[in-house]
N, CA, C and O of each residue as an XYZ file, in Angstrom:
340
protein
N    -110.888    129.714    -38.606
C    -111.407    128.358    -38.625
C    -112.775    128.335    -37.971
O    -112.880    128.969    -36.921
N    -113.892    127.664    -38.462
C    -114.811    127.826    -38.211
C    -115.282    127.286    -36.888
O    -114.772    126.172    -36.763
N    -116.058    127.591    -35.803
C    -116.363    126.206    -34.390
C    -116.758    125.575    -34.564
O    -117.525    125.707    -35.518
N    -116.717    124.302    -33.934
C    -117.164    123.255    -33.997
C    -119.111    123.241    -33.950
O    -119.781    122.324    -34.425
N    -119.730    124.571    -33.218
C    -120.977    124.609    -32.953
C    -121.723    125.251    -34.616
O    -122.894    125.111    -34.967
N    -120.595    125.956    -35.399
C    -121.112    126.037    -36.900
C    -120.977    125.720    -37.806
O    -120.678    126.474    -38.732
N    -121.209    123.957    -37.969
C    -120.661    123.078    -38.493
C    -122.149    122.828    -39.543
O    -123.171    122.414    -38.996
N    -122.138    123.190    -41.426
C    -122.503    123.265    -42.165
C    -123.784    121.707    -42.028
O    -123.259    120.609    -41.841
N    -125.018    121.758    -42.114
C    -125.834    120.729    -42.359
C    -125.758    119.969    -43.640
O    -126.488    120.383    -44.542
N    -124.969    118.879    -43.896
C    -125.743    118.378    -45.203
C    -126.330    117.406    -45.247
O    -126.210    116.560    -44.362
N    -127.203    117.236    -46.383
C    -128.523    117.184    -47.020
C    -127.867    115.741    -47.459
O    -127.861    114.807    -46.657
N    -127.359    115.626    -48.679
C    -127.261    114.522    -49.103
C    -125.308    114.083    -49.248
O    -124.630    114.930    -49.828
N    -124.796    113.188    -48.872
C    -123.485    112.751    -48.739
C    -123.428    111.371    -49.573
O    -124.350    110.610    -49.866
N    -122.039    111.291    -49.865
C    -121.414    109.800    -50.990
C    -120.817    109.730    -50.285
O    -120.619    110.759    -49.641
N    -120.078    108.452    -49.878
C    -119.252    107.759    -49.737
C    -118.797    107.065    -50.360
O    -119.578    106.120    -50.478
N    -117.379    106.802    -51.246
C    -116.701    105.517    -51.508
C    -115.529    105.110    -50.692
O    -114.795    105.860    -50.049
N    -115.441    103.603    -50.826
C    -114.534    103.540    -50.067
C    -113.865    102.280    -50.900
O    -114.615    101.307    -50.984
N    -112.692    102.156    -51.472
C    -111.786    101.887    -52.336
C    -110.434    100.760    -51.067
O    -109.788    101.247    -50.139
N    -110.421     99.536    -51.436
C    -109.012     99.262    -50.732
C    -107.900     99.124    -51.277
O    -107.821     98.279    -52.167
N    -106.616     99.965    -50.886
C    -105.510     99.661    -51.720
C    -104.087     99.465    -50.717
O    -103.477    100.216    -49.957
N    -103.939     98.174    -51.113
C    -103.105     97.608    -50.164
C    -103.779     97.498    -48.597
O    -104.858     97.023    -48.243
N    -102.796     98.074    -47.891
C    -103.083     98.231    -46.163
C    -104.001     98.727    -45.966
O    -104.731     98.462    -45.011
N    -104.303     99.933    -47.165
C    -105.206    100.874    -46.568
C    -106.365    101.045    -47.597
O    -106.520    100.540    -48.709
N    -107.249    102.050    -46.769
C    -108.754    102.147    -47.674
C    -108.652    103.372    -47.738
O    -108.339    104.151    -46.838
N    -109.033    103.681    -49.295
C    -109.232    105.055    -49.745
C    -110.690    105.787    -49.904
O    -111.466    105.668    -50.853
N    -110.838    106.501    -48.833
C    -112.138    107.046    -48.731
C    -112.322    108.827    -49.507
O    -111.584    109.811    -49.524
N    -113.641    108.540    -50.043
C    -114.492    109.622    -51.076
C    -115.066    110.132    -50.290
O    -115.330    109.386    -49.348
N    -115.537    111.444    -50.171
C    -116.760    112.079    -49.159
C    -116.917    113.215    -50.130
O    -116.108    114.141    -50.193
N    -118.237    113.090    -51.060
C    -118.635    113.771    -51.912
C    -119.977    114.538    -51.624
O    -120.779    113.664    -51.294
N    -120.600    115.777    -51.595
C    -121.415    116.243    -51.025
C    -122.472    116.449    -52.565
O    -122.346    117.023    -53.647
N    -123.208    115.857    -52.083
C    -124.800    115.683    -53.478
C    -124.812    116.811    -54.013
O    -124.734    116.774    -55.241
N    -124.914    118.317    -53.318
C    -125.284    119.426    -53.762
C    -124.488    120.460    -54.476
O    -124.763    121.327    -55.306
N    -123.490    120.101    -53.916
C    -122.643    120.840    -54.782
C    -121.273    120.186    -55.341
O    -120.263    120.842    -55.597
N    -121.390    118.923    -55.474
C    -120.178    118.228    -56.235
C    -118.905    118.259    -55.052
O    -118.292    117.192    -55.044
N    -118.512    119.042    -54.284
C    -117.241    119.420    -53.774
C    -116.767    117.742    -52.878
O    -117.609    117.274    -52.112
N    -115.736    117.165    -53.030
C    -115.363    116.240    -52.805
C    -113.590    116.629    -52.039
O    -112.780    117.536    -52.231
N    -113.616    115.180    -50.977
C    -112.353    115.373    -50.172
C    -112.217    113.405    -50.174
O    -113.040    112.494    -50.093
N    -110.864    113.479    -50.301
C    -109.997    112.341    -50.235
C    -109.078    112.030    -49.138
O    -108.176    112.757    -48.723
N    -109.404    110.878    -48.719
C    -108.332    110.504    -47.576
C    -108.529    108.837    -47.335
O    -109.427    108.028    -47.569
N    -107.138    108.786    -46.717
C    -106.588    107.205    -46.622
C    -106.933    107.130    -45.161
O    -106.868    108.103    -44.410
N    -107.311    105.891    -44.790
C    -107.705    105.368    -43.313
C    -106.834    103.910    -43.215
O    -106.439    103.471    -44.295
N    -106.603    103.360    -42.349
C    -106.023    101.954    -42.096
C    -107.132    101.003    -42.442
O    -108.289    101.402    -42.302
N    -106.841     99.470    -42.994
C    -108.275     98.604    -43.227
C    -108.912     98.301    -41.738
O    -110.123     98.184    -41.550
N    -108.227     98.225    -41.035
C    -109.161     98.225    -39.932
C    -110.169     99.357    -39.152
O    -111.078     99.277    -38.326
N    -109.798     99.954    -39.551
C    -111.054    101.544    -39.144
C    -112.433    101.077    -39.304
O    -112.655    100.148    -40.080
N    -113.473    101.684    -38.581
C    -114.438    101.148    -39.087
C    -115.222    102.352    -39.770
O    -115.001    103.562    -39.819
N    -116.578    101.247    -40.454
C    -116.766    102.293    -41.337
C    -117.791    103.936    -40.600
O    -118.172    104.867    -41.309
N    -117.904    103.881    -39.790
C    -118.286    104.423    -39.300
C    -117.429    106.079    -38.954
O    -117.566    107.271    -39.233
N    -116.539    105.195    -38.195
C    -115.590    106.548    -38.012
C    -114.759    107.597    -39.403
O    -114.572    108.806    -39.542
N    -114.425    106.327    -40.266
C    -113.844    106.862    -41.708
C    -115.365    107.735    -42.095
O    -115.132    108.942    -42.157
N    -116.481    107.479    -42.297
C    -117.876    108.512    -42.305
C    -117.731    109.900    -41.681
O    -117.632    110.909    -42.379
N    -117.723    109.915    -40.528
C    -117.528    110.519    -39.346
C    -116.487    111.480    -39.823
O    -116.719    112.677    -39.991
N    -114.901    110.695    -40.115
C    -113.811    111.913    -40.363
C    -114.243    112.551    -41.905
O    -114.121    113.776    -41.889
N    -114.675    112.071    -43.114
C    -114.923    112.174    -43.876
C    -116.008    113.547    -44.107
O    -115.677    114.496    -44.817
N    -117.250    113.483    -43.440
C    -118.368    114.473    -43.002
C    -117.617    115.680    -42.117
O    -118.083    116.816    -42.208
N    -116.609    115.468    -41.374
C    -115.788    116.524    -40.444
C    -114.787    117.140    -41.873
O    -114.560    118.343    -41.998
N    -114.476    116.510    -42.471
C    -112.955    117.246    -43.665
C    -113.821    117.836    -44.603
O    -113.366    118.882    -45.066
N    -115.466    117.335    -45.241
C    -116.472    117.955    -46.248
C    -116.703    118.863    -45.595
O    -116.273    119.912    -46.074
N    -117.306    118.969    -44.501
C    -117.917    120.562    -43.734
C    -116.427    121.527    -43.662
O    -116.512    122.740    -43.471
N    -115.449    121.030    -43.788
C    -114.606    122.291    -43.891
C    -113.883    122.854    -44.974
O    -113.322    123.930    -45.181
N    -114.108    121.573    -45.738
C    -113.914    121.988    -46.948
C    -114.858    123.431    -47.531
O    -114.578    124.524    -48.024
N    -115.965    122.772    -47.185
C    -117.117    123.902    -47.518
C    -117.275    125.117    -46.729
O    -117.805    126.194    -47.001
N    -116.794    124.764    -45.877
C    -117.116    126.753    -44.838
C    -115.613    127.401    -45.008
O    -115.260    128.449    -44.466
N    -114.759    126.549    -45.896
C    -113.701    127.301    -46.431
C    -113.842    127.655    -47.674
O    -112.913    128.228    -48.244
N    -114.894    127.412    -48.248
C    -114.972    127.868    -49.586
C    -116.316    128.546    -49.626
O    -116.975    128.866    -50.616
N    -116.518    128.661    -48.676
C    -118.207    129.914    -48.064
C    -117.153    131.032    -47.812
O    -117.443    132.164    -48.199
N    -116.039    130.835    -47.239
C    -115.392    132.132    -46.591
C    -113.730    132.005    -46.926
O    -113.035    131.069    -46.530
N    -113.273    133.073    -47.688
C    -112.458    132.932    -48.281
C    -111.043    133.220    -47.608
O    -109.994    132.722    -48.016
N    -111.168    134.242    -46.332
C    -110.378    133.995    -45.464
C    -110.034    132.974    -45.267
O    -108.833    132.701    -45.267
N    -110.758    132.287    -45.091
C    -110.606    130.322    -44.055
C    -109.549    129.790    -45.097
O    -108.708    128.933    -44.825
N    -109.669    130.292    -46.104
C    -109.172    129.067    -47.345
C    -108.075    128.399    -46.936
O    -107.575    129.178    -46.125
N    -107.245    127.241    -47.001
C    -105.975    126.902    -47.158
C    -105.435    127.187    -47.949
O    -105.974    127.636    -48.960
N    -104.062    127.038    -47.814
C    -102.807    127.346    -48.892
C    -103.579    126.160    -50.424
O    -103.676    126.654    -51.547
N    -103.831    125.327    -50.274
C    -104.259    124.239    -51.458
C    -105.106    125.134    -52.181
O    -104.862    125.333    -53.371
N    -106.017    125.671    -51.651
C    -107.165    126.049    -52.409
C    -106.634    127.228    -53.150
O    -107.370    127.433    -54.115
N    -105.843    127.923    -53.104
C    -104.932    128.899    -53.947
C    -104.806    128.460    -55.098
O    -104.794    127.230    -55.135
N    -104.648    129.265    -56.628
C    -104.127    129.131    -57.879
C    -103.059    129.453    -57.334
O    -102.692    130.314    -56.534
N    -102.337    128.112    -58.240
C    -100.601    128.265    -58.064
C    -100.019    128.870    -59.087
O    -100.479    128.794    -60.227
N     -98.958    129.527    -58.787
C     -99.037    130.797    -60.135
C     -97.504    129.935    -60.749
O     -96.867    130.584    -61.579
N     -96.895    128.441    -60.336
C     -96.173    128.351    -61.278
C     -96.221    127.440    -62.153
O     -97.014    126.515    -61.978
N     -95.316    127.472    -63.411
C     -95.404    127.086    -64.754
C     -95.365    125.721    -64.905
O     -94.527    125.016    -64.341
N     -96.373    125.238    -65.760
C     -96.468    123.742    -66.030
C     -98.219    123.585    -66.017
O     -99.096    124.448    -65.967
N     -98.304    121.707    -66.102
C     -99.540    121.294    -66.223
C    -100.251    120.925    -64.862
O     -99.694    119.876    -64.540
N    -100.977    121.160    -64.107
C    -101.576    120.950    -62.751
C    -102.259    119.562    -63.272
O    -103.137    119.546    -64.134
N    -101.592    118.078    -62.454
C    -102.585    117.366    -62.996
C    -102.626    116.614    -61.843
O    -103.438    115.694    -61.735
């Protein structure tokens, strides 16, 4: 897992932020290379911090897919049968 002190710079970031029901569904899409992470926050969060966790889950998304050790179990091809949708 990467430290907290080599935490990837980016350049350009998206945000959406979607409400459904209780909660808000937040986008954190990185300009440069498409790679996107999803997550639910409570409606009261502000938007700031949902940013904040959002920019923390993109940078690791990405220095797990810089380094293939890091990867999670998700980022694996699943080798069983059917449609991945």
């Amino acid at each position: 897992m990467p430290s907290r002190d080599a935490r990837l710079e980016l350049a350009e970031v998206y945000f959406e932020f979607h409400p459904v029901g209780q909660q808000m569904r937040v986008a954190a899409i990185d300009g440069a290379t498409g790679t996107e992470v999803v997550f639910a926050a409570q409606l009261g969060t502000s938007q700031d911090a949902m940013k904040s966790l959002g920019m923390a889950k993109l940078q690791r998304r990405l220095a797990a897919k810089a380094s293939p050790e890091n990867a999670s179990q998700s980022d694996k091809p699943d080798k069983r049968p059917g449609i991945l949708v």
